[in-house]
C-alpha positions in Angstrom: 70.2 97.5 107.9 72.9 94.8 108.7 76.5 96.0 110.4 79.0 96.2 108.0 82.9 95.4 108.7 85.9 95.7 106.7 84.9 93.2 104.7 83.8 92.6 100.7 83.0 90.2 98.4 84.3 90.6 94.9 82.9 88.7 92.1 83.9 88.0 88.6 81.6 85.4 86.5 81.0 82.6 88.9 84.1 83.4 90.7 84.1 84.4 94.3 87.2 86.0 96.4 86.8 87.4 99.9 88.9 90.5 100.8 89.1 91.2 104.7 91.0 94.8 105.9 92.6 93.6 109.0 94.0 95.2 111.9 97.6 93.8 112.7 96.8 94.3 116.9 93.5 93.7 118.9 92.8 93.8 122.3 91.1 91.2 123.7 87.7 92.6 124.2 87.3 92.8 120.9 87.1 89.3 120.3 84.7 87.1 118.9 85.6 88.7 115.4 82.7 90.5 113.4 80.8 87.7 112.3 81.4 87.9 108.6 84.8 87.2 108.9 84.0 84.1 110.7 81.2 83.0 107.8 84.0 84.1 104.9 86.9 82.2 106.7 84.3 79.2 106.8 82.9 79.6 102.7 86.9 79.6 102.1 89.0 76.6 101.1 92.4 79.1 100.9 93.6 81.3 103.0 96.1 84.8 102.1 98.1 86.7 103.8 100.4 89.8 103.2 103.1 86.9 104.2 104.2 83.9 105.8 103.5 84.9 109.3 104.8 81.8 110.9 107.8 82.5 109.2 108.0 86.4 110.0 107.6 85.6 114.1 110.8 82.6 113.6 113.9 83.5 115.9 116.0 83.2 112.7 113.8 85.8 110.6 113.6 88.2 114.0 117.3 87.9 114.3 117.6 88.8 110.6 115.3 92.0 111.1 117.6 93.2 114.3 120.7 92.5 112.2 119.5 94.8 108.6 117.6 97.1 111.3 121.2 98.1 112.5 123.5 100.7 111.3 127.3 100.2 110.6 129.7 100.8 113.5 130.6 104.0 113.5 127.0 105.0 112.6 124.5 105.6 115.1 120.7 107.4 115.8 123.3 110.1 117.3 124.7 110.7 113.9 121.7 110.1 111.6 119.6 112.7 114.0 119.7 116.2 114.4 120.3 117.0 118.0 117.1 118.3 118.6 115.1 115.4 117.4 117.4 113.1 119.2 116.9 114.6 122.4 112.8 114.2 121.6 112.9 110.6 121.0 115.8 110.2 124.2 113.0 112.1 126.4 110.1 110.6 125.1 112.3 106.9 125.2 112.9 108.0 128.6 109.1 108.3 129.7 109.4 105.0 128.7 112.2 103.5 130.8 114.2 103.0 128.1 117.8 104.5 127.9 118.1 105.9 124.2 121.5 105.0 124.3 120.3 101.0 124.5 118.6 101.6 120.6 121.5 103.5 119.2 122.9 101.4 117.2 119.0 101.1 114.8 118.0 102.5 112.4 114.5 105.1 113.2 112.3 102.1 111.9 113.6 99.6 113.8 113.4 102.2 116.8 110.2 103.0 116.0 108.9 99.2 115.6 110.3 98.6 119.5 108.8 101.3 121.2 105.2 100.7 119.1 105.8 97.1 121.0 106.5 98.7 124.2 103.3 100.8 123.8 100.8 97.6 122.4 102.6 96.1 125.6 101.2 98.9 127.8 97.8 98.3 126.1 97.9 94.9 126.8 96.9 94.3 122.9 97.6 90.8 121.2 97.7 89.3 118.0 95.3 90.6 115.3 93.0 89.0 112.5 95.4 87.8 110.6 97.6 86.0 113.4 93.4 85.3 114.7 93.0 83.1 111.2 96.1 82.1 110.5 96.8 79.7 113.5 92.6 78.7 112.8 94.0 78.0 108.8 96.5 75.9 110.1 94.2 74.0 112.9 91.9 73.2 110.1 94.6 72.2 107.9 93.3 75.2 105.1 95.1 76.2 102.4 97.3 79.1 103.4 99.2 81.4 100.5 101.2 84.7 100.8 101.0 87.8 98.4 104.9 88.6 99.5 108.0 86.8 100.7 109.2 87.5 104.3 112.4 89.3 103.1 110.1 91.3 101.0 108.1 92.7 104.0 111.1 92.9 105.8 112.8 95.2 103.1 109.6 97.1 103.1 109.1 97.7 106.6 112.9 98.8 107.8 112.7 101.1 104.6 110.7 103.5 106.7 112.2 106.7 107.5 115.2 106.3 105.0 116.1 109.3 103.7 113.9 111.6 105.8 115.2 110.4 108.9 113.9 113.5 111.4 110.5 114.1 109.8 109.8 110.4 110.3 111.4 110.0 114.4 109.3 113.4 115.5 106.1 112.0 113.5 106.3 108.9 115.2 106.6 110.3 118.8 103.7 112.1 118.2 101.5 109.0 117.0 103.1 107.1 119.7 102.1 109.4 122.3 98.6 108.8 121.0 99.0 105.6 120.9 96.0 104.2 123.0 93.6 106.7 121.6 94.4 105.9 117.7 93.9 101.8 118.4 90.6 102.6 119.5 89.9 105.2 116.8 91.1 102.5 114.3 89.4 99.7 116.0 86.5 101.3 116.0 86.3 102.0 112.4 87.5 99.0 111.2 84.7 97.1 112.9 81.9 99.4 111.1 84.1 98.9 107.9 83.9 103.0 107.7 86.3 103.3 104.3 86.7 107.5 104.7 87.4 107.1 108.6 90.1 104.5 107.5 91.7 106.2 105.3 91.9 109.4 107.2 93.4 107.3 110.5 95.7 105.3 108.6 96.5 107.0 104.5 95.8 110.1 104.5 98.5 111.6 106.9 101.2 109.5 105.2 100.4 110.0 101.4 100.5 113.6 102.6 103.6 114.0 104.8 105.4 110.9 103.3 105.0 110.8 99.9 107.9 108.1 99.2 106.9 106.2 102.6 103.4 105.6 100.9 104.4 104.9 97.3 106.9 102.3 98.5 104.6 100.8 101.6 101.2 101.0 100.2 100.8 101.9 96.0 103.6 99.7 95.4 103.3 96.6 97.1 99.5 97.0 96.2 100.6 97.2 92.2 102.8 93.9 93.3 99.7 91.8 94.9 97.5 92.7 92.6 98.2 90.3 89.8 98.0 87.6 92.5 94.6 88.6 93.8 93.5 88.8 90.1 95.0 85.0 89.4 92.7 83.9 92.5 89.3 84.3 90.3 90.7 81.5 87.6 90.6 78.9 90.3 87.9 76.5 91.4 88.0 77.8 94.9 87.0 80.4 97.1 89.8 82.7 98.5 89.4 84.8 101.8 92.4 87.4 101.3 93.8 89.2 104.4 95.6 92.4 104.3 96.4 95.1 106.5 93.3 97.6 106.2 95.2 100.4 104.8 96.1 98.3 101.6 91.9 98.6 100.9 90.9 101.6 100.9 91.3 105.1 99.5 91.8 105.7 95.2 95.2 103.6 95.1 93.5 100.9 97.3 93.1 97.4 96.0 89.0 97.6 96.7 88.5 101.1 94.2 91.2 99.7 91.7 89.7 96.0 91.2 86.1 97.8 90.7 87.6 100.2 88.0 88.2 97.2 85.9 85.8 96.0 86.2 85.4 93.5 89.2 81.4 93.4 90.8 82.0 94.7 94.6 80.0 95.2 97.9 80.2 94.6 101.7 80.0 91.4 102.9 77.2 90.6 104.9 76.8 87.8 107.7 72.9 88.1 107.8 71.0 87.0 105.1 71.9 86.7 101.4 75.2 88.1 100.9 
């Protein structure tokens, strides 16, 4: 029995498209990369991404995110938050080194984005799969596509928490406090391409708790790619599509709704026929 990853090859007719679950953060042990992402990347002439991720990591783009990641003067985390919640996240900030008072001024995702940095820090995790491909796209002057703009990921990603502002600041101290032991949980399962353990790690929880946060983060922007994914199998070429894991699997994941209409699906395998 060959090892499987987070990896499958989807086939319509003749045509051929690659779709890799990727983790956003690795640590450097676990590079090389399962080896069927390496044999996909090299069978594809086009490379996609959730976005333009030279783009997203600009200065102008990360001033952009700290400028809509603010609230309004007048407005603060001390306003938005209940006391007790904002004395959790000023203690746990605290633990931290970081003076609450410093991230005031952001709104919970934009809080919760910097101390998920300070953590990866701690980890000493760098850049993930699709960072991994994207500079080897480039090097190999590939063809290199994105499913969303920048400002579309960017709306997307400081929409967390909006609305349920509490639920969302105590939630995240608790993942973040677990920080260490959910990368390798996630690593883990991502490299043996386990689908249920995915989706209980990364889904599960928020389609539960967060109802809106996982209609508007995952079923939505899924329902948006799609269409794009689907255009891939009228070209000539072979595709390898990257998207954060979570996007894959599960009954509103692009893997189970491209089989229901019809698409031909299985693992990729980087030993013998695939």
């Amino acid at each position: 029995v060959w090892a499987e990853t987070a990896l499958w090859k989807v086939l319509r007719g003749n045509a051929v498209v690659y779709i890799g679950g990727t983790c956003h953060v690795l640590r450097p042990s676990d590079y090389p990369l399962p080896l069927e992402f390496e044999r996909a990347y090299e069978e594809s002439e086009i490379l996609v991404f959730e976005t333009h991720i030279d783009k997203l990591k600009s200065p102008e783009v990360q001033t952009m995110i700290v400028t809509k990641g603010m609230y309004k003067a007048g407005m603060g985390l001390d306003t938005v938050l209940s006391s007790k919640t904002y004395d959790n996240l000023k203690a746990y900030c605290q633990s931290l080194g970081i003076p609450l008072s410093s991230l005031n001024r952001f709104k919970p995702s934009l809080v919760v984005l910097t101390l998920i940095g300070q953590e990866m820090k701690k980890l000493g995790v760098s850049q993930g799969v699709d960072e991994f491909f994207f500079v080897q796209a480039r090097k190999d002057k590939k063809r290199i596509e994105a499913l969303e703009s920048v400002d579309e990921q960017i709306a997307f990603i400081l929409s967390m928490g909006h609305g349920n502002e509490n639920d969302f600041v105590e939630h995240s101290i608790k993942d973040l406090k677990k920080t260490g032991q959910i990368i390798d949980q996630l690593i883990s399962a991502w490299k043996r391409g386990h689908e249920q353990e995915l989706y209980d790690l990364f889904v599960a929880e928020m389609k539960k708790g967060f109802p809106d946060l996982y209609k508007a983060l995952l079923v939505d922007r899924n329902d948006a790619w799609l269409p794009k994914i689907e255009h891939f199998f009228q070209t000539t070429e072979k595709e390898l599509v990257l998207v954060g894991v979570g996007h894959l699997v599960g009954e509103d994941g692009i893997i189970e709704t491209l089989r229901n209409r019809g698409y031909h699906i299985r693992k990729f395998t980087a030993k013998g026929k695939p």
